[in-house]
MIDRENDO-708674 format. One record per residue: residue number from 1; x, y, z of N, C-alpha, C in turn. Coordinates in steps of 0.05 Angstrom, whole numbers, plus 5000, padded with zeros to 4 digits. Each point is the difference from the previous one (the first is absolute). Example, Ala and Ser with C-alpha at 12.3 -4.5 7.8 and 13.67 -1.06 7.14 Angstrom:
BEGIN
- k|n_xx|n_yy|n_zz|ca_xx|ca_yy|ca_zz|c_xx|c_yy|c_zz
- 1|5264|4886|5156|4982|5024|5000|5018|5024|5000
- 2|4993|5021|4986|5016|5024|5001|4985|5022|5014
END
This chain:
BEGIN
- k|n_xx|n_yy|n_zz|ca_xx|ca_yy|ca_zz|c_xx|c_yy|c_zz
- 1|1166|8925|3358|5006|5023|4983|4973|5013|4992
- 2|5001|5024|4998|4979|5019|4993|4990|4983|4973
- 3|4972|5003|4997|4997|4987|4971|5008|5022|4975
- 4|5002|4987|4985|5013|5017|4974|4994|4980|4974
- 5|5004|5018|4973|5000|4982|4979|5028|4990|4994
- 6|4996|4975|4979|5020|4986|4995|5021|5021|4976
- 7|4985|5016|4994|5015|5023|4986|5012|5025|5015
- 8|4994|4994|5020|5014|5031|5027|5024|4979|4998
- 9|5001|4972|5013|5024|4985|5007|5022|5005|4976
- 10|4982|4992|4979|5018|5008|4979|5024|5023|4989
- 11|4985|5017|5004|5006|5027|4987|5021|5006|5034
- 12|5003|4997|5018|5015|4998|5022|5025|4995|4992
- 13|5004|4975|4988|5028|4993|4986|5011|5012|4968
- 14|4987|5026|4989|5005|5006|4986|5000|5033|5000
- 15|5011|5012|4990|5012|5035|4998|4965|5000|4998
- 16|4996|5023|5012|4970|5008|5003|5007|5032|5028
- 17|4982|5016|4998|4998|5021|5010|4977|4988|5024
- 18|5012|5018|5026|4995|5000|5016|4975|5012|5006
- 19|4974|4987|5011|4977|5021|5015|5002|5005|5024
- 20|4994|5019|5011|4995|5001|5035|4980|5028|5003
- 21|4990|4993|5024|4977|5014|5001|4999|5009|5036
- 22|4999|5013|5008|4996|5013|5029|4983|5021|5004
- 23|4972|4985|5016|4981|5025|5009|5003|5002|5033
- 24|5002|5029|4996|4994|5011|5030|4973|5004|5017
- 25|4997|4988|5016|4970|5001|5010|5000|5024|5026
- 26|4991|5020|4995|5003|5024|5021|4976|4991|5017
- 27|4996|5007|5028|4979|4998|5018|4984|5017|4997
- 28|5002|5028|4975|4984|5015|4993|4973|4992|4987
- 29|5012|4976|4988|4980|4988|4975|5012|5003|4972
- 30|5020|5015|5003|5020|5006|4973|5016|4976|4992
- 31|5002|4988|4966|5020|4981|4997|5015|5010|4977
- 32|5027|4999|5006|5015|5011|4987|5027|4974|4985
- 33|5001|5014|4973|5009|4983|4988|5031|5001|4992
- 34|5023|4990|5016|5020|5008|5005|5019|4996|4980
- 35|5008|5027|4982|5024|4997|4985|5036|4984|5004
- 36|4997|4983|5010|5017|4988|5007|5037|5007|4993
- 37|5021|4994|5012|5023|4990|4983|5017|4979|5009
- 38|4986|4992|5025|5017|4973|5001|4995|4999|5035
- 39|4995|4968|5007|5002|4994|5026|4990|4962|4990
- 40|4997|4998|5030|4996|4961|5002|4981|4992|5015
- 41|4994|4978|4992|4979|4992|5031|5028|4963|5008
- 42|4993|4999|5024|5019|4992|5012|4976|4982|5015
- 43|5007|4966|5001|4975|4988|5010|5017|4979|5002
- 44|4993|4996|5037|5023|4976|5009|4987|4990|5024
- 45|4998|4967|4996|4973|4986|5020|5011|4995|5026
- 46|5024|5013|5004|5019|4992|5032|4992|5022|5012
- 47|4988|5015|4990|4998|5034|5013|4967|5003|5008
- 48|4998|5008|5027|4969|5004|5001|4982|5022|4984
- 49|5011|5013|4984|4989|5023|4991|5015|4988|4959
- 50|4977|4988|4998|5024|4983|4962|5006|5017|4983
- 51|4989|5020|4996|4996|5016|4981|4999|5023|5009
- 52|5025|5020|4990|5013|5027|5003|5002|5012|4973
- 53|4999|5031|4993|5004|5005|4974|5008|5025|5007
- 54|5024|5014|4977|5008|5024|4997|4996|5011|4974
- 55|4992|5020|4997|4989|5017|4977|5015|5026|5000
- 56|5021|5002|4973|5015|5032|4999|4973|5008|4971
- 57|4999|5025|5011|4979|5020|4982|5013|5031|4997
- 58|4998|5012|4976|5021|5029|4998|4977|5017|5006
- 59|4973|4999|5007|4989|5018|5012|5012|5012|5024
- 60|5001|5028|5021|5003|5009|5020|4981|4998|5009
- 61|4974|5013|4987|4980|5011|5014|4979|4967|5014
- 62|5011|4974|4997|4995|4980|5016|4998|5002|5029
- 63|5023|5026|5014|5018|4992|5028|4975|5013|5009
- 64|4984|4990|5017|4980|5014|5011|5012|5030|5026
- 65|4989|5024|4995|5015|5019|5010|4975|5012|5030
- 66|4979|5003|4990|4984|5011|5009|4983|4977|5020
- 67|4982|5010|5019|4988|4984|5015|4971|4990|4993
- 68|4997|5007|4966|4974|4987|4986|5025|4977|4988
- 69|5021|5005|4996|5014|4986|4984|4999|4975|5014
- 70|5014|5009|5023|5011|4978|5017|4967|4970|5007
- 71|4973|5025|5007|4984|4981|4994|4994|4984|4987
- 72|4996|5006|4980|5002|4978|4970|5025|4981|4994
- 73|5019|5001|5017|5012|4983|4995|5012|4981|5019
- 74|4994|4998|5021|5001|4985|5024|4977|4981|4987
- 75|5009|4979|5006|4981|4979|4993|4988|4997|4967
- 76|5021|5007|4990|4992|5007|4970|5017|4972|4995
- 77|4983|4982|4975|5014|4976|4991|5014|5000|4976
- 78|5020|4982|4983|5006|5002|4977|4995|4966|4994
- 79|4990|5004|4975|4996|4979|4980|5014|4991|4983
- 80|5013|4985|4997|5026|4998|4973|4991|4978|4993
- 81|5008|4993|4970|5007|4983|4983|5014|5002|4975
- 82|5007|4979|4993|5034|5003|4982|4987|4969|4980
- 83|5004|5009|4971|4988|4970|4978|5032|5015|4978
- 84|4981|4984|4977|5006|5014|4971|4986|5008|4981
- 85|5010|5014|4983|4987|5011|4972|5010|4994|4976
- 86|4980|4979|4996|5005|4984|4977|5007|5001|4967
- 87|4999|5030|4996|4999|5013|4974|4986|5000|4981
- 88|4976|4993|5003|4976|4997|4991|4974|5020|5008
- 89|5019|5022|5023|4975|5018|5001|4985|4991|5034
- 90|5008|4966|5011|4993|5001|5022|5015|4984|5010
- 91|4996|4995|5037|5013|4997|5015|4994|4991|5022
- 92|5006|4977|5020|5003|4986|5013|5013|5012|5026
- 93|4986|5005|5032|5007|5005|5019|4991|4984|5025
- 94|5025|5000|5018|4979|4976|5022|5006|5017|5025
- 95|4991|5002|5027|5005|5016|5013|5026|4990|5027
- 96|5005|5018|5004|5027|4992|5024|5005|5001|5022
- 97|4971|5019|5002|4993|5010|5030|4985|5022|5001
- 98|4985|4995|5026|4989|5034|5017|5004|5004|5022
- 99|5015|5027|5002|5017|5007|5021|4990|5021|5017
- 100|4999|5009|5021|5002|5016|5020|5017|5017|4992
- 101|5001|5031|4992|5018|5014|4997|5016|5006|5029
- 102|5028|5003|5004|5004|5000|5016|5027|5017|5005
- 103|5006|5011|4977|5025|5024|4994|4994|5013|4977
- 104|5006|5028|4994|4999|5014|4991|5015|5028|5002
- 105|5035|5000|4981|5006|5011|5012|5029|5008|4971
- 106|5013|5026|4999|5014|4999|4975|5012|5026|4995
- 107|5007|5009|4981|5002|5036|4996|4974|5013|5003
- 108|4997|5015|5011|4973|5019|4996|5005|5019|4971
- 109|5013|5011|4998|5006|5009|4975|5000|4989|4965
- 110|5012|4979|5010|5012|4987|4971|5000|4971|5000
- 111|4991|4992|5031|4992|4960|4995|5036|4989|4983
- 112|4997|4979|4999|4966|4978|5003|5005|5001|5028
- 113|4969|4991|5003|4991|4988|5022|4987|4969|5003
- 114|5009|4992|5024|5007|4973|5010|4974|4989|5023
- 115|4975|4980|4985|4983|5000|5010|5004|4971|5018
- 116|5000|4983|5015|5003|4976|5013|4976|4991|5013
- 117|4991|4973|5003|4982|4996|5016|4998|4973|5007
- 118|4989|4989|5010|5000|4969|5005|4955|4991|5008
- 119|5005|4972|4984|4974|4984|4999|4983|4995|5025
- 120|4977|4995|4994|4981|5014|5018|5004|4982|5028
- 121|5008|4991|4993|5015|4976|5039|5000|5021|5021
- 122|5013|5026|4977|5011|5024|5021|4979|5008|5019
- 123|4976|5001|4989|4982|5009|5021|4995|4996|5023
- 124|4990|4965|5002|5000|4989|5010|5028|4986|5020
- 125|5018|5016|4994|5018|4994|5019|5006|5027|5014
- 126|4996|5020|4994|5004|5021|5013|4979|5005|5017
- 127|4983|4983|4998|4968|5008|5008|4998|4982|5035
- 128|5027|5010|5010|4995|4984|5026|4976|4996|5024
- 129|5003|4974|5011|4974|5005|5024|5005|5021|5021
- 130|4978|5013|4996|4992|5016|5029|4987|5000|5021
- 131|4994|4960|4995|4985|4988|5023|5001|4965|4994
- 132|5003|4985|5007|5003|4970|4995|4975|4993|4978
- 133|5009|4982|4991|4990|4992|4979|4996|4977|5000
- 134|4975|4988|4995|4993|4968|5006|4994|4991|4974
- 135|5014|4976|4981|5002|4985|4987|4987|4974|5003
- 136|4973|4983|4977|4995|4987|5020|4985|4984|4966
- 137|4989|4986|4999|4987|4986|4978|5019|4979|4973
- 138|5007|5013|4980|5014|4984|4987|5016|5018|4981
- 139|5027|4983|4983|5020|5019|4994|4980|5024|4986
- 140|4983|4995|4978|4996|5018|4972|4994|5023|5018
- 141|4967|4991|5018|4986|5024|5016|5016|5019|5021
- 142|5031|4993|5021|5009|5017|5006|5016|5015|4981
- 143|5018|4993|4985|5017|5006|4980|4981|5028|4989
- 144|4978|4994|5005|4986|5025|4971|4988|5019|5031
- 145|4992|4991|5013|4993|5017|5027|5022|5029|5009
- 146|5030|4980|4998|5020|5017|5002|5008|5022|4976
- 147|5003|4988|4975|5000|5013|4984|4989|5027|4995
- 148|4964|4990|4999|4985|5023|5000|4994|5017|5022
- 149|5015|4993|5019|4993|5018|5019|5020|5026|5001
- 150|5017|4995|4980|5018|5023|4991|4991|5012|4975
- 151|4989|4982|4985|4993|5000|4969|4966|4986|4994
- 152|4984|5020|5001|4976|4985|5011|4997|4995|4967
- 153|5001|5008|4981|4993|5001|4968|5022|4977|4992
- 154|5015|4981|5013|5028|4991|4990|4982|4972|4988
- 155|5000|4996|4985|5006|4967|4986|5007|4985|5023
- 156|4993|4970|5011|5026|4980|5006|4988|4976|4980
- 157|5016|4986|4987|4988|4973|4993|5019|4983|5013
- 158|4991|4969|4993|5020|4985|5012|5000|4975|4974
- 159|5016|4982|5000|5014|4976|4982|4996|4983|5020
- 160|4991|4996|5023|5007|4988|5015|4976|4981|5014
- 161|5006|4978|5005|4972|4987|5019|5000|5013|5031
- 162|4982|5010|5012|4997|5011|5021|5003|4983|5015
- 163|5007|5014|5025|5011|4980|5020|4992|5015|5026
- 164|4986|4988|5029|4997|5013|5023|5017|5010|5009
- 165|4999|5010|5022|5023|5017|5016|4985|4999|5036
- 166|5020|5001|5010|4997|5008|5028|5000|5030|5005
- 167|4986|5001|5017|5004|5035|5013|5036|5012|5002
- 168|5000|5018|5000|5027|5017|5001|4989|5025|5000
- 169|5016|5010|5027|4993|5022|5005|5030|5023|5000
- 170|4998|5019|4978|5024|5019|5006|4999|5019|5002
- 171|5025|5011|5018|5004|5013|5019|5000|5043|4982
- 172|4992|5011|5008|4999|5035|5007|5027|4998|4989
- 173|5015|5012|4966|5018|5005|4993|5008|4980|4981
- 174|4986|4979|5000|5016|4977|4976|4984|5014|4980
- 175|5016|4982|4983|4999|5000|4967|4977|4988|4992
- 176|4981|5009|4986|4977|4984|4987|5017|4983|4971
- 177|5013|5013|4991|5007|4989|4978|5019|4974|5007
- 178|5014|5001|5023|5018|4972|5013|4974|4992|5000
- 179|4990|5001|5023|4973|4981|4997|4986|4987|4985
- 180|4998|5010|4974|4986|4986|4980|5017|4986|4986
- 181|5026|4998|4996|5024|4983|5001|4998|4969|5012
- 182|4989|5012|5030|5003|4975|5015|4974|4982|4997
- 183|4982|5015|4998|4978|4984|4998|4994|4980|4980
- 184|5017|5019|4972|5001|4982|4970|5027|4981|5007
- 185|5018|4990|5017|5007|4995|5007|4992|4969|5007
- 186|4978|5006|5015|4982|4981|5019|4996|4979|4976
- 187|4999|5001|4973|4987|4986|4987|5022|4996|4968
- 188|5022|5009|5010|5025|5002|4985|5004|5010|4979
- 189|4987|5031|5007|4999|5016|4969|5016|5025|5011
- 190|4991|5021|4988|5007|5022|4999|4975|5025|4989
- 191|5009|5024|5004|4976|5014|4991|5018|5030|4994
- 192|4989|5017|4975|5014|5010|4983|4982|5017|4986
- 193|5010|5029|4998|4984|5012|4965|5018|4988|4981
- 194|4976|4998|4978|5014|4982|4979|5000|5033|4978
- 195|5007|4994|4974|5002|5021|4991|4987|5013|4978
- 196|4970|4989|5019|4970|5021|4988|4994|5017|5028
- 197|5013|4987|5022|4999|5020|5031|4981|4981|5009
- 198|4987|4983|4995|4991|4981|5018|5006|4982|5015
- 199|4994|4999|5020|5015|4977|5028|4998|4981|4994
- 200|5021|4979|5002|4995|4972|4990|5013|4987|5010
- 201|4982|4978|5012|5001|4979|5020|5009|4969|4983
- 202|5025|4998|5006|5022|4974|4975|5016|4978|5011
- 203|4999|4983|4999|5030|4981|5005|5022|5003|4979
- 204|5020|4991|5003|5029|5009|4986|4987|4973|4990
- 205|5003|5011|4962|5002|4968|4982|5022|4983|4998
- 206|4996|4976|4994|5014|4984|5004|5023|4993|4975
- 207|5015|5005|5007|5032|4996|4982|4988|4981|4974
- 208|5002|4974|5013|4992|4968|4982|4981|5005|4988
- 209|4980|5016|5014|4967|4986|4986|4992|5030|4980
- 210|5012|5019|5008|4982|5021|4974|5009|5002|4982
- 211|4985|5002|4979|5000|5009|4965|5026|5028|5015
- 212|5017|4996|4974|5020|5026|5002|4979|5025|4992
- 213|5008|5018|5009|4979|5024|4990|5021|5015|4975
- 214|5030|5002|5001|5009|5013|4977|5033|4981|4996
- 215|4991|5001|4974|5034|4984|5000|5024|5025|4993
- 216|5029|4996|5008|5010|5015|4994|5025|4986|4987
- 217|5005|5001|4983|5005|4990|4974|5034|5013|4990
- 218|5024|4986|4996|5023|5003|4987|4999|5008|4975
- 219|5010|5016|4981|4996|5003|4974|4981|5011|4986
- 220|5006|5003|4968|4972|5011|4993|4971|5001|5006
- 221|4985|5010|5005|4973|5010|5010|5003|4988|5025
- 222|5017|5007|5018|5001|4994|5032|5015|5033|5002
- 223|4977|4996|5031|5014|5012|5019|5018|5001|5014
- 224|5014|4982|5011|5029|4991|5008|5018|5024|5000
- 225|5009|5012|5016|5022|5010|5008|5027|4990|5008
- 226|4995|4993|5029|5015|4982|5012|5007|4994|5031
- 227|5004|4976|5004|4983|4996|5016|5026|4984|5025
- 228|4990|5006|5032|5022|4985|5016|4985|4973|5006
- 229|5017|4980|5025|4989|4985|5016|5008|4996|5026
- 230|4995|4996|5019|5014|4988|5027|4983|4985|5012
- 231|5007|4977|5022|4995|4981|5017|5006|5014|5029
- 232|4973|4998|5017|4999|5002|5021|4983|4995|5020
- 233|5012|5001|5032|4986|4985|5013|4988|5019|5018
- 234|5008|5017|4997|4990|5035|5019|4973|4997|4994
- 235|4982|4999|5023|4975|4995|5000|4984|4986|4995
- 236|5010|4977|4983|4982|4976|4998|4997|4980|5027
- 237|4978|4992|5000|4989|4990|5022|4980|4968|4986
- 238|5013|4978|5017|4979|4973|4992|4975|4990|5018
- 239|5004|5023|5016|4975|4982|5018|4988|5030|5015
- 240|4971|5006|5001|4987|5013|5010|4987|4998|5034
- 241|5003|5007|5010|4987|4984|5026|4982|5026|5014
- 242|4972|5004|4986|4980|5014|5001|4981|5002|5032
- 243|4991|5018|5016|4986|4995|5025|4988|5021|5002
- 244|4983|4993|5021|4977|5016|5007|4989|4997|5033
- 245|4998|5021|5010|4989|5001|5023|4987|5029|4997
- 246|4972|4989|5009|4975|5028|5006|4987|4999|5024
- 247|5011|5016|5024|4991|4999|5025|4967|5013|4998
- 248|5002|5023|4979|4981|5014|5005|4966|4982|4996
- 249|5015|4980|4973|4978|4977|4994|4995|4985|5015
- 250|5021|4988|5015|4994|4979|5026|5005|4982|4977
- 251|5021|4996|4984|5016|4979|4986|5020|4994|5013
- 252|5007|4971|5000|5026|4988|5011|5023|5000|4972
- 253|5012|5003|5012|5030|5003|4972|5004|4978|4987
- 254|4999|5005|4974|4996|4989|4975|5030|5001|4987
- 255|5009|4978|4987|5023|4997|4977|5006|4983|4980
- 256|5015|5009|4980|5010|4982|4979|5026|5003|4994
- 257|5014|4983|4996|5030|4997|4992|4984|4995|4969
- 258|5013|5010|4973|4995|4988|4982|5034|4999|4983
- 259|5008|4978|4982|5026|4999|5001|4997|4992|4970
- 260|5025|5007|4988|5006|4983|4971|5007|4979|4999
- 261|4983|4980|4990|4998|4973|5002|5003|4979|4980
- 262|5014|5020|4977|5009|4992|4977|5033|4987|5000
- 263|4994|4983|4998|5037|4979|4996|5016|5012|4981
- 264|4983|5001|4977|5022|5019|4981|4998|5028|5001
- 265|4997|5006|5021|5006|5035|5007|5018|5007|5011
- 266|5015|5023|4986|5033|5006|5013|4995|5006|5028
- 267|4968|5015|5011|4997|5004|5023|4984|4981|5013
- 268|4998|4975|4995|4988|4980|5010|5005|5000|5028
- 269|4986|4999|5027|5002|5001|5030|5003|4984|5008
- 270|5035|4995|5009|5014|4987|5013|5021|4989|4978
- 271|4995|5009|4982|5024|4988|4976|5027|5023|4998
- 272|5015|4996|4979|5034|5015|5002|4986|5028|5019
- 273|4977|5010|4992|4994|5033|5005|4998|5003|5025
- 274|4997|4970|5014|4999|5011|5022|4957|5004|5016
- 275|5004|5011|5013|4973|5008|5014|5001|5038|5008
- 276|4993|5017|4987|4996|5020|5003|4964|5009|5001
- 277|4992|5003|5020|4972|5010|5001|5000|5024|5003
- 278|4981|5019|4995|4981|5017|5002|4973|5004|5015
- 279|5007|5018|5020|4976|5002|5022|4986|5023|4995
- 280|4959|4989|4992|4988|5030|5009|4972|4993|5022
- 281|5004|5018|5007|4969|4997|5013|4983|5025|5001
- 282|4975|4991|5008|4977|5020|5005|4972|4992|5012
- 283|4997|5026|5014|4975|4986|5011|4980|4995|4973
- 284|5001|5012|4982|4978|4993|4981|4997|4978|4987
- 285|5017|4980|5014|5004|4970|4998|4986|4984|5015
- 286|4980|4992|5002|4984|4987|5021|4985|4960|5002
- 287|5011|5000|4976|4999|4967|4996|5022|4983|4980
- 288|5003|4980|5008|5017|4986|4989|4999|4997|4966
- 289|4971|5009|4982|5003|5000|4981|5014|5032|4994
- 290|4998|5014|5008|5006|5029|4999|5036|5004|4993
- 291|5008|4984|5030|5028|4990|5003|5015|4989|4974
- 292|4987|4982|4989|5004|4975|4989|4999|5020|4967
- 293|4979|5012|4988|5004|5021|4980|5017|5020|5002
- 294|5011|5011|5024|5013|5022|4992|5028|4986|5007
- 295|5012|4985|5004|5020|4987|5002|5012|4993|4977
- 296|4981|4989|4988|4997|4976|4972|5011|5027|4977
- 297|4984|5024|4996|5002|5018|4994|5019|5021|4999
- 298|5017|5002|5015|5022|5010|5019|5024|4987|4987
- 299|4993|4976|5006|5021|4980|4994|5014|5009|4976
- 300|4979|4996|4975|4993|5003|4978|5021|5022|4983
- 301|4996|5031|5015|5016|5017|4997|5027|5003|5019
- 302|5007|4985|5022|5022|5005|5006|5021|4976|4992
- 303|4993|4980|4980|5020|4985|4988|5005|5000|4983
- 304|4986|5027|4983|5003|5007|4973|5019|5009|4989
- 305|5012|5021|5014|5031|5018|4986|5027|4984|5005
- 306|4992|4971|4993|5027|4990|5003|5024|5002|4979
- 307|4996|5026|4977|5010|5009|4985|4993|5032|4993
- 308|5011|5013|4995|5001|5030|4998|5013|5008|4978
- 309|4988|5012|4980|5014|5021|4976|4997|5023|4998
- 310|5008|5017|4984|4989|5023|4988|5005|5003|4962
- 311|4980|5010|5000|4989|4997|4965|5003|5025|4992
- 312|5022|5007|4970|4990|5021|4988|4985|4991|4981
- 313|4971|5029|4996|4984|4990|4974|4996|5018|4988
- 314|4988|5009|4978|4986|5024|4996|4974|5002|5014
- 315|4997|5018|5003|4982|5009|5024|4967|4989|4990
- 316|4988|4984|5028|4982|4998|4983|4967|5006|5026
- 317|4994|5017|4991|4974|5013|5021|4984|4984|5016
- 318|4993|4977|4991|4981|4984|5001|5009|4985|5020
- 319|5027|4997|5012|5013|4976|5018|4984|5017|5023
- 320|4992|4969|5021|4994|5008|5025|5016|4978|5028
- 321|5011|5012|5008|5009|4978|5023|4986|4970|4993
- 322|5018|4981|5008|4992|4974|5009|4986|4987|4968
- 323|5011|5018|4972|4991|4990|4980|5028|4976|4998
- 324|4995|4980|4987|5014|4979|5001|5012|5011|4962
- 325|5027|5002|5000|5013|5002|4978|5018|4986|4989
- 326|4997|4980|4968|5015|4985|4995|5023|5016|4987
- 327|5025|4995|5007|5027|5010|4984|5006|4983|4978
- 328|5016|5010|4979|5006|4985|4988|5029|5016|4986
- 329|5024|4983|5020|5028|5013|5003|5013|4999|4963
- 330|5025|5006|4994|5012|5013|4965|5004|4963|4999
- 331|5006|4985|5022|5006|4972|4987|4980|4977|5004
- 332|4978|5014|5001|4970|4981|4988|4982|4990|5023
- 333|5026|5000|5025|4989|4983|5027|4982|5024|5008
- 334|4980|4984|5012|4972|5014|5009|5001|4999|5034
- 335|4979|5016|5014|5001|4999|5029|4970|5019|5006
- 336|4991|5001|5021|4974|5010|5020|5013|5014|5011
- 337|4993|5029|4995|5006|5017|5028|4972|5010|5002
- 338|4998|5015|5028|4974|5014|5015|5010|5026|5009
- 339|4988|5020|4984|5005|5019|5015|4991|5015|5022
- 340|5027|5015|5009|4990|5013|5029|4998|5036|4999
- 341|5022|5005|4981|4999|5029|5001|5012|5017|4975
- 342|4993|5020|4992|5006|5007|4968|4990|5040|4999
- 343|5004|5005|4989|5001|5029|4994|4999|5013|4980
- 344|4969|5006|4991|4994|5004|4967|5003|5027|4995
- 345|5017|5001|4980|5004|5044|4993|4980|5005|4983
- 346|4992|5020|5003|4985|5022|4996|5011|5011|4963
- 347|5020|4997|4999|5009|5003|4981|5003|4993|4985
- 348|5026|5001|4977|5013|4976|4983|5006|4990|5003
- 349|5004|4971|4984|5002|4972|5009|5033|4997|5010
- 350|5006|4982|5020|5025|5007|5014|5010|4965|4997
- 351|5016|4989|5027|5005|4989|5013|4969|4997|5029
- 352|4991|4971|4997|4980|5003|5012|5006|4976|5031
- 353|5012|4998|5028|5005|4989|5013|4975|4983|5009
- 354|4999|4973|5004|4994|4982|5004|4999|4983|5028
- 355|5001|5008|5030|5008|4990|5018|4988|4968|4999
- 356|4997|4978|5006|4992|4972|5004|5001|4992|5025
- 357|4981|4978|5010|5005|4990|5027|5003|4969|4997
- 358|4996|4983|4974|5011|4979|4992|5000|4991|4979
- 359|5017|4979|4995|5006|4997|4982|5006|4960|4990
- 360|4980|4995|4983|5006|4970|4993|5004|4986|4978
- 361|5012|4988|4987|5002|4996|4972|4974|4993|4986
- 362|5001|5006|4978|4977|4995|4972|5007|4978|4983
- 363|4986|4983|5009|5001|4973|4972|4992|5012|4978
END
């Protein structure tokens, strides 16, 4: 979760007036500070592009008409963030995203007009090869190679212990942004603007082992809305079986089966669940320890959603994918969920949806 004070959490679960804030960043050098009346940012970790946002504004004169217009706004970004105002004169904001403007469009006359755009991934995925592309050193150093080569000013950090890679070479038309997918991949992460717009190189936290980042709470001074559950087996996977072959290296093919090896696990391998694996490979896999981490890793996240909910809360800014959230249901019983996907308004405080990818009880 975004950091925040223990008094933002607070004031979350109680009647409080809404902040939000949206600057427009023109390619002119102009930043404009957008009178808002309502839109969302929309941030969901199944989607290659996490973070999407729509902005309604009663300005007209936004819809770019002219062909100085249209320059300044091709490639023009928007900044949002959404807190509270505490009634004291100040106020608490965390940010939600920076976007690529990428629509612009409404009454010319009388608006509103309807601004949309999606997080800076976009670049870098639209930013296809126009000649093969050789990948070659270790995850952090290609990961940011690719990046900036769309975004030479871009941030990447990583959370992560670096890990080698084998050569991979892709092909005139792929996706840089698949690519850097696969490579964080190699080492069983993922890679992402987070929502200061910086790239960030992460493993999915672990259900069991992290500090909850927000509780959401039944009853007075809780957030609690309300909340579903279901059991399922759609997509869970107990056993990884990771490989690698790099002709270009003059590597012989490399692998790991890595499996759940826990007795008391409902997906224990070879127990009631059965044996369901999960196959990936890549050449950027080139030794058996390589194999053996991104398997282990892999594993990790595909035996996790062996439960699925959805959470109403009051909305709360600060949630970021894969934050681990304790519930706490109207009849006292507690549980772990992790979220996957959620949609913060722009507005007044609503109904705030909650998607989850698992779910385990709370002693």
């Amino acid at each position: 979760m975004y950091p925040v004070s223990d008094r933002f959490l607070a004031r979350l679960a109680e009647s409080h007036q809404v902040a939000s804030e949206v600057k427009l960043f023109l390619t002119d050098g102009r930043v404009l500070d957008l009178e808002h009346e309502g839109g969302s940012v929309t941030v969901d970790r199944a989607q290659a592009i996490r973070r999407t946002c729509t902005v309604t504004v009663a300005d007209p004169a936004l819809i770019p008409r002219t062909p100085t217009d249209q320059l300044a706004t091709y490639g023009a970004r928007l900044r949002i963030r959404r807190g509270v105002y505490f009634g004291d004169g100040t106020s608490e904001l965390v940010p939600l995203g920076v976007f690529r403007l990428d629509t612009v469009g409404g009454d010319v006359n009388e608006g509103p007009v309807t601004l949309s755009g999606k997080d800076l991934a976009a670049f870098v995925q639209d930013d296809k090869f126009t000649a093969p592309w050789k990948s070659t050193g270790t995850v952090i150093a290609a990961i940011t190679a690719l990046v900036q080569r769309s975004l030479p000013d871009a941030d990447v950090v990583a959370t992560i212990a670096d890990a080698a890679i084998g050569q991979r070479t892709f092909d005139i038309e792929a996706d840089p942004w698949a690519a850097c997918q696969e490579i964080a991949a190699a080492a069983g992460a993922e890679v992402y603007p987070n929502a200061d717009g910086t790239f960030t190189i992460s493993t999915l936290p672990d259900l069991l082992t992290t500090t909850p980042a927000w509780e959401i709470a039944a009853g007075k001074g809780g957030a609690y809305i309300r909340a579903n559950r279901g059991m399922t087996s759609d997509q869970v996977y107990n056993g990884v079986l990771a490989r690698g072959e790099n002709t270009a290296d003059a590597v012989a093919p490399v692998s790991y089966l890595a499996t759940d090896s826990d007795t008391s696990s409902p997906t224990y391998w070879g127990g009631p669940f059965g044996r369901r694996p999960l196959f990936y490979s890549s050449p950027t896999l080139t030794t058996l320890g390589a194999c053996t981490a991104a398997a282990t890793l892999k594993l990790a996240q595909a035996k996790a959603p062996n439960a699925s909910g959805d959470i109403s809360s009051l909305p709360n800014p600060a949630l970021e994918p894969g934050d681990v959230l304790r519930l706490v249901h109207p009849d006292g019983s507690r549980e772990l969920q992790q979220a996957a996907s959620f949609a913060v308004p722009l507005g007044v405080d609503g109904d705030f949806p909650i998607t989850t990818i698992s779910a385990k009880e709370d002693s």
